[in-house]
C-alpha positions in Angstrom: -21.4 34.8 -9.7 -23.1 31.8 -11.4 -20.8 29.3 -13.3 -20.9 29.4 -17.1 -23.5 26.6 -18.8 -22.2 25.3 -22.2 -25.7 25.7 -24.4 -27.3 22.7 -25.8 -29.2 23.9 -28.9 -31.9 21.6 -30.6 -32.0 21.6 -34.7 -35.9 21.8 -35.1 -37.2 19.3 -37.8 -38.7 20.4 -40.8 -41.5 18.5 -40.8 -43.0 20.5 -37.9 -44.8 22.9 -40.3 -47.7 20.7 -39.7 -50.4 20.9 -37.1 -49.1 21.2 -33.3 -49.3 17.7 -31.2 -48.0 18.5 -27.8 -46.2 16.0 -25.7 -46.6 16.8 -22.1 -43.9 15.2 -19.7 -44.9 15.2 -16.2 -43.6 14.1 -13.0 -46.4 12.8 -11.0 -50.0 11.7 -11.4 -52.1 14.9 -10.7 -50.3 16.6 -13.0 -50.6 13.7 -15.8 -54.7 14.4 -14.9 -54.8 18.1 -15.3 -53.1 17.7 -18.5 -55.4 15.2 -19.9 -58.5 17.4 -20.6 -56.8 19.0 -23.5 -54.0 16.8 -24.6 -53.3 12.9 -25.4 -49.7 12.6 -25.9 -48.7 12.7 -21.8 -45.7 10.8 -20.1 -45.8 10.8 -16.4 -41.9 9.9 -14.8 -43.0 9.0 -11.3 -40.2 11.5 -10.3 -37.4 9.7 -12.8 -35.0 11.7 -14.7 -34.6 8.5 -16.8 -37.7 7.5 -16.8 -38.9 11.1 -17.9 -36.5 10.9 -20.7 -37.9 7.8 -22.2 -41.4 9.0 -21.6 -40.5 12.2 -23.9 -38.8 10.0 -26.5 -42.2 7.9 -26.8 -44.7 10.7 -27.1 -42.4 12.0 -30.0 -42.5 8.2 -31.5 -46.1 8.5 -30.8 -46.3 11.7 -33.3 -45.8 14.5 -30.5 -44.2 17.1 -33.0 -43.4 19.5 -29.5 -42.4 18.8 -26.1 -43.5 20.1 -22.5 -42.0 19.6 -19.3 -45.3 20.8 -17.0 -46.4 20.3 -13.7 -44.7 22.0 -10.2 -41.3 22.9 -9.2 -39.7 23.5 -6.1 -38.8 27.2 -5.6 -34.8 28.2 -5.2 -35.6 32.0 -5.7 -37.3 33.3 -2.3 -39.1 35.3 -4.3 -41.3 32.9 -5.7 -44.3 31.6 -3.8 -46.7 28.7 -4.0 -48.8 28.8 -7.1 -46.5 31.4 -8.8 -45.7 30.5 -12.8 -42.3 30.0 -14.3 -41.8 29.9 -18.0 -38.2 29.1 -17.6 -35.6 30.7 -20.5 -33.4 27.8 -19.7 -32.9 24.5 -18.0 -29.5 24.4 -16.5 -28.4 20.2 -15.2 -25.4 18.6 -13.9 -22.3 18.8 -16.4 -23.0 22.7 -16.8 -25.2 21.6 -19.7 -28.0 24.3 -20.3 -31.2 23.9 -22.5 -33.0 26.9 -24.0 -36.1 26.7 -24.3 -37.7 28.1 -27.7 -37.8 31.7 -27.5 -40.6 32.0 -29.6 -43.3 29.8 -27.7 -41.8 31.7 -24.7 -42.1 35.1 -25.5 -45.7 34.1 -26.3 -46.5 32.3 -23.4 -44.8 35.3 -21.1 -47.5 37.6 -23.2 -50.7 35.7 -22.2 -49.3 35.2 -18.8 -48.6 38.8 -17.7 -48.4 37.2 -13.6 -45.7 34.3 -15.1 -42.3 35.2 -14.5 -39.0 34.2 -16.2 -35.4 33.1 -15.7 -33.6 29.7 -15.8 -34.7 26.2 -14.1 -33.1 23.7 -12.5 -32.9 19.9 -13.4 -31.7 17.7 -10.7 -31.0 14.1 -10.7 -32.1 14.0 -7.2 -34.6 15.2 -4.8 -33.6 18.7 -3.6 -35.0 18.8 0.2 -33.5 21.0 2.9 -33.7 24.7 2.5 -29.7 24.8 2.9 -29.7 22.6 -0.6 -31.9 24.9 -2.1 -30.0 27.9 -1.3 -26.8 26.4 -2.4 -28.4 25.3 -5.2 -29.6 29.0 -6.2 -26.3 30.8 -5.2 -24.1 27.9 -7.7 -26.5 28.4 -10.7 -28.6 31.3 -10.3 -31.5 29.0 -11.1 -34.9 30.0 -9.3 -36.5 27.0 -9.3 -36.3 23.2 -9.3 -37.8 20.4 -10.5 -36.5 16.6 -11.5 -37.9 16.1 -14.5 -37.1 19.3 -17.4 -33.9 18.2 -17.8 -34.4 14.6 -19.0 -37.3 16.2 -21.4 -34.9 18.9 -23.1 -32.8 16.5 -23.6 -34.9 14.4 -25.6 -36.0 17.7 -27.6 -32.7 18.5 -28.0 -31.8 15.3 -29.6 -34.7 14.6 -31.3 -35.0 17.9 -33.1 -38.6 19.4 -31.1 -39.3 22.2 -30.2 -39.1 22.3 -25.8 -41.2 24.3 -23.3 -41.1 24.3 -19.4 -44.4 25.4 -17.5 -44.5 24.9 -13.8 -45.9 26.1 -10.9 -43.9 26.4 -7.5 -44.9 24.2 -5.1 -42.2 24.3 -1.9 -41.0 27.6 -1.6 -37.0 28.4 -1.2 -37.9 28.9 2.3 -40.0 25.5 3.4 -38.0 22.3 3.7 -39.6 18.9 2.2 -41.0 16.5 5.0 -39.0 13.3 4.8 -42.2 11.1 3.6 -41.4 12.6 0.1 -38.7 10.4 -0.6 -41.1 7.5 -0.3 -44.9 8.9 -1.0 -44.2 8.9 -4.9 -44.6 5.0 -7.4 -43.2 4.8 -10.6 -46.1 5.4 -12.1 -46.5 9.0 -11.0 -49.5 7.8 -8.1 -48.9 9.1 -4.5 -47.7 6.2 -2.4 -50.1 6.1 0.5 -48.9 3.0 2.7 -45.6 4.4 2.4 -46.4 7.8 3.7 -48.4 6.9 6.6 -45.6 4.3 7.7 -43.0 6.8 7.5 -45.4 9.2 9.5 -45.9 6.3 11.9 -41.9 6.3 12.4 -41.8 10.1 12.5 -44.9 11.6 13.7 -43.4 15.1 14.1 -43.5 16.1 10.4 -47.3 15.8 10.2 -47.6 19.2 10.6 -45.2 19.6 8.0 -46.7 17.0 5.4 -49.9 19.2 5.7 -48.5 21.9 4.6 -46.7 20.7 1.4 -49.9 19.0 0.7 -51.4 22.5 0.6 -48.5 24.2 -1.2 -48.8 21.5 -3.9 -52.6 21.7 -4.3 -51.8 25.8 -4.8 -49.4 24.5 -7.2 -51.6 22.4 -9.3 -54.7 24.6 -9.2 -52.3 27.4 -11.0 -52.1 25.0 -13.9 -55.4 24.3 -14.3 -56.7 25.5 -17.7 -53.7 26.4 -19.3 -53.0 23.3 -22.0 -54.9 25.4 -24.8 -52.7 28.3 -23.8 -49.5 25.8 -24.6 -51.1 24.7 -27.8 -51.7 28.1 -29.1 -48.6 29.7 -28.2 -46.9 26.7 -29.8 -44.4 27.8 -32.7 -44.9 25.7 -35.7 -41.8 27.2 -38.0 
């Protein structure tokens, strides 16, 4: 049975009942670009809980009146495959904290999205890698999917009285380790690393095969969110 996650509920601020601004908080840059067509307020982490906090605190200094966490996930439930939508319910983190997301703007998003699914999100302050980690992971908090940046932006929502969203696609499923060049293919600044990744490919040339394959999984991932910001904004409460 999943543990117990003590609620952390946002007080909305009244002067939302003006037109929606959406702040996007991403996790890397391909995801920062996607968003971009549709929206101006983006914060891209680079893959730091921290750093995506501070992002989400700016774009609400910068006049975002509600926040997104978007981009992909890793997958905890098998069920899930690359490309497939979560609107998560909740985002559950470390300290049995758990964020709900606003019911409204999800029930809404669920209804345009008949193929998204539902259920809770993990936020982890670390990369989750190994298939064992992720089946841990999904057996301690029932979470289906995982991702290292929601967390740090619910928390900012939560504190800053905004309404919070999480929209991801899957990228490694529950099943599919990460190659080891992840830890170092990612800058602060959300852009892939490339002299990283092909040194750490030099040193172990037997995840190539591997690192192919998340590439793929992650393009899936990213062409599932393609075309979906004006979907955000409309479905966006603003009451």
């Amino acid at each position: 049975m999943s543990p117990s996650f003590a609620a952390v509920r946002p007080t909305h601020d009244p002067a939302l009942l003006g037109p929606v601004r959406l702040g996007l908080g991403t996790g890397i840059a391909a995801e920062a670009r996607i968003a971009a067509g549709c929206c101006s307020l983006i914060g891209c982490s680079g893959g730091s809980p921290a750093r995506a906090r501070a992002e989400a605190e700016r774009l609400v200094a910068e006049g975002a009146t509600h926040l997104v966490s978007f981009g992909i996930a890793g997958g905890l439930d098998a069920a899930l495959e690359p490309g497939a939508l979560i609107v998560p319910d909740a985002v559950l983190a470390s300290g049995m904290r758990r964020y709900p997301t606003d019911r409204i703007w999800r029930e809404r998003l669920l209804a345009a999205l008949p193929h998204a699914s539902c259920g809770p999100l993990y936020g982890s302050d670390s990369l989750i890698e190994s298939i064992q980690e992720k089946r841990a992971l999904y057996l301690e908090t029932g979470a289906r999917a995982v991702d290292l940046e929601s967390h740090a932006v619910a928390a900012a929502a939560a504190r800053l009285g905004r309404p919070f969203i999480a929209f991801r696609a899957i990228s490694d499923p529950a099943e599919r380790r990460l190659p080891h060049a992840v830890r170092v293919g990612l800058k602060a600044d959300g852009s892939t690393a490339i002299g990283q990744v092909l040194l750490d490919l030099a040193r172990r040339p037997s995840q190539l095969a591997l690192l192919i394959r998340t590439a793929f999984d992650a393009g899936t991932a990213l062409n599932s969110l393609r075309g979906l910001i004006d979907i955000l904004a409309k479905t966006a409460p603003t009451a």
